[in-house]
C-alpha positions in Angstrom: -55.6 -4.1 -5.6 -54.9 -8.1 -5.7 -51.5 -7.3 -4.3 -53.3 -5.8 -1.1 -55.7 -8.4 -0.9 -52.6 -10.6 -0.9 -50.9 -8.4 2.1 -54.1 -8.3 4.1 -54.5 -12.3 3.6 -51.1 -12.6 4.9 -51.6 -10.3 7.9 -54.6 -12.4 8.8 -53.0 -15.1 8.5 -50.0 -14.4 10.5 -52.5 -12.9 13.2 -54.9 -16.3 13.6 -51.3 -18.1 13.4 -50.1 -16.7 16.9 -50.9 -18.5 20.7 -52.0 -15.6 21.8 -55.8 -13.6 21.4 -55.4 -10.5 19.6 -57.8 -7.7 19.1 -57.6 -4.2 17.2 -59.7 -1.2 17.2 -59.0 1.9 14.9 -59.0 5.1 16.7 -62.7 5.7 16.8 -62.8 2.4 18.6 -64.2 0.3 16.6 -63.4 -3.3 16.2 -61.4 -4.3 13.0 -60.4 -7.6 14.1 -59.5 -9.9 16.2 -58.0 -13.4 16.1 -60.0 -16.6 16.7 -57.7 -17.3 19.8 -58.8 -14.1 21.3 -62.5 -15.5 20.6 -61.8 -18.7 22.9 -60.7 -16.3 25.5 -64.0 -14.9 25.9 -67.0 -17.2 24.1 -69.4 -15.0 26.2 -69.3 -12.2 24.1 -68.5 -13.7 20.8 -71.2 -12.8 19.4 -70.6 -9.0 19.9 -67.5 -9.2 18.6 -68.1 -7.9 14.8 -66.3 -5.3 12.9 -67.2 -2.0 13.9 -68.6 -2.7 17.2 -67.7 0.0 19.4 -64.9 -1.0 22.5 -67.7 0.6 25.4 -70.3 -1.7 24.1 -67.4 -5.0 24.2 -66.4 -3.9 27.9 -70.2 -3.2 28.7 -71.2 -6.7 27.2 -68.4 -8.4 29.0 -69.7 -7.2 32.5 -73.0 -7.8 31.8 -72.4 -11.3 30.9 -69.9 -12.1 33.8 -66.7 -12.0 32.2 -64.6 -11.7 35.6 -64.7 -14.2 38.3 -64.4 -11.9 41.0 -67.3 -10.0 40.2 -68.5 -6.6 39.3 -69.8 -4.5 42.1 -70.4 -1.4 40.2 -70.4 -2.1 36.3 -70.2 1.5 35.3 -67.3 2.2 37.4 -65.9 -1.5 35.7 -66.7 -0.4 32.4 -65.5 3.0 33.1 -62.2 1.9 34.3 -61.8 -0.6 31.6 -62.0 1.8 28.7 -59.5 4.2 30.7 -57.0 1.6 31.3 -57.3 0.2 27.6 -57.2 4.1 26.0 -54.1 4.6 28.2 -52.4 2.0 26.5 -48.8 0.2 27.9 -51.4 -1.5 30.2 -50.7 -5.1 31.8 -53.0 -6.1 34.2 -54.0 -10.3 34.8 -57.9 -11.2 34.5 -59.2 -14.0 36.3 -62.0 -15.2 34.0 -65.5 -16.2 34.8 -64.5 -20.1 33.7 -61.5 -20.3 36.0 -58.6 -19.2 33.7 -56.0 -16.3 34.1 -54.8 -14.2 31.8 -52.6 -11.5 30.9 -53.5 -8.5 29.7 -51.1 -6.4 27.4 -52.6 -3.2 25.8 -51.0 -0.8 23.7 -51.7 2.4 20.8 -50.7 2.3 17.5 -49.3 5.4 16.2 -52.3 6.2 14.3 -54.4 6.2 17.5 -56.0 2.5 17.5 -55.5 0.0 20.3 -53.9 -3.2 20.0 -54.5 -5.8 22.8 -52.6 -9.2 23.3 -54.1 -11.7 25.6 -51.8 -14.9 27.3 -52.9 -17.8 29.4 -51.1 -17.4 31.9 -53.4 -19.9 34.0 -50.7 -22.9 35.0 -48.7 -20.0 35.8 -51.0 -18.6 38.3 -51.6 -22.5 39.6 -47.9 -22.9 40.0 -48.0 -19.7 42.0 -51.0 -20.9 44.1 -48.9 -24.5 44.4 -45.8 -22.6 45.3 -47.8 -20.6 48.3 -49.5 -23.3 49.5 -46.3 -25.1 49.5 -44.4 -22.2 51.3 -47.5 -21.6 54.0 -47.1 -25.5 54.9 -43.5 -25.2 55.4 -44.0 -22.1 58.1 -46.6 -24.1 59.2 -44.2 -27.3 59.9 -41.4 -25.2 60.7 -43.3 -23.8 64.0 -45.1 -26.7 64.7 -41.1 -28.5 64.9 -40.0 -25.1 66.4 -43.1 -25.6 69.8 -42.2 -28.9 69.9 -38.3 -28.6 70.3 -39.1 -25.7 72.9 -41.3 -28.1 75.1 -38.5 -31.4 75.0 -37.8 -31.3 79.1 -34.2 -31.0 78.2 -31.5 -28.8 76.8 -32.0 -29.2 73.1 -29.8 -27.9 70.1 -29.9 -28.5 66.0 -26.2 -28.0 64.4 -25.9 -27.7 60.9 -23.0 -29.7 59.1 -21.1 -26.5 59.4 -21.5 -26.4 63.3 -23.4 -23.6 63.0 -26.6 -23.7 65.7 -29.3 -24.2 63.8 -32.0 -24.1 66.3 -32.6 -25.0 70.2 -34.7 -24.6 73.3 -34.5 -22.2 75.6 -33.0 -25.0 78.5 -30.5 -25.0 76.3 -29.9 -21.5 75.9 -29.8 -21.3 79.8 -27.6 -23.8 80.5 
């Protein structure tokens, strides 16, 4: 018995030592833990989150409390979907939460039947991404702009690289 107790410590331990949020249910679906990181994740429904508690009423409380950002058009269909996608297991999908932040998703089965899911912030990632766009859109943006502004010089006009390859020119110069 102690040296179970001693096991389990260690587990739990080990679980509330990782970056990530971590959650379990057994394979009735019902909450045996999850780690304090996993918690942060989602302080709306905190309170819900209790050994035993089945996974339809988490995902249920979640919508009804706003948990995505986007919004929930049909929260049956969400909650629905939700449970599928989690019973499925191998899942990854991101979640843009209600406070702004991003995260990834990971969902798998045990072999017993229970679900395991991981959560990551993955939210500087999705900024970087946004940065990166934004950043890529301006570039097209200044790349036409030079482009219609080339095309209307009143003369022949061409743009060779350092290899003396055309780069880019007007179409007086293409005529001449």
């Amino acid at each position: 018995e102690e040296a179970f107790q001693e096991s389990e410590a260690r587990l739990i331990n080990a679980i509330e030592s990782i970056s990530d949020g971590f959650i379990y249910y057994d394979s009735d679906e019902r909450l045996v833990l999850c780690n304090q990181k996993y918690r942060d994740y989602y302080p709306w429904i905190d309170d819900v989150l209790v050994s035993g508690v089945k996974l339809a009423d988490v995902a249920r409380t979640a919508a009804e409390r706003g948990q995505d950002a986007d919004g929930i058009d049909d929260m049956e269909a969400w909650v629905e979907n939700r449970l599928t996608e989690f019973r499925e297991g191998r899942v990854k999908h991101e979640q843009h939460l209600q406070d702004g932040r991003w995260l990834l998703c990971s969902e798998g089965k045990t072999s017993d039947g229970g679900l395991v899911g991981v959560r990551t912030d993955i939210t500087r990632h999705k900024a970087d991404e946004a940065e990166l766009l934004a950043a890529k859109d301006a570039a097209a943006a200044a790349e036409a702009r030079l482009a219609d502004a080339v095309e209307n010089v009143s003369e022949g006009f061409a743009l060779f690289d350092k290899n003396d390859s055309l780069e880019m020119c007007n179409s007086r110069y293409r005529d001449m």
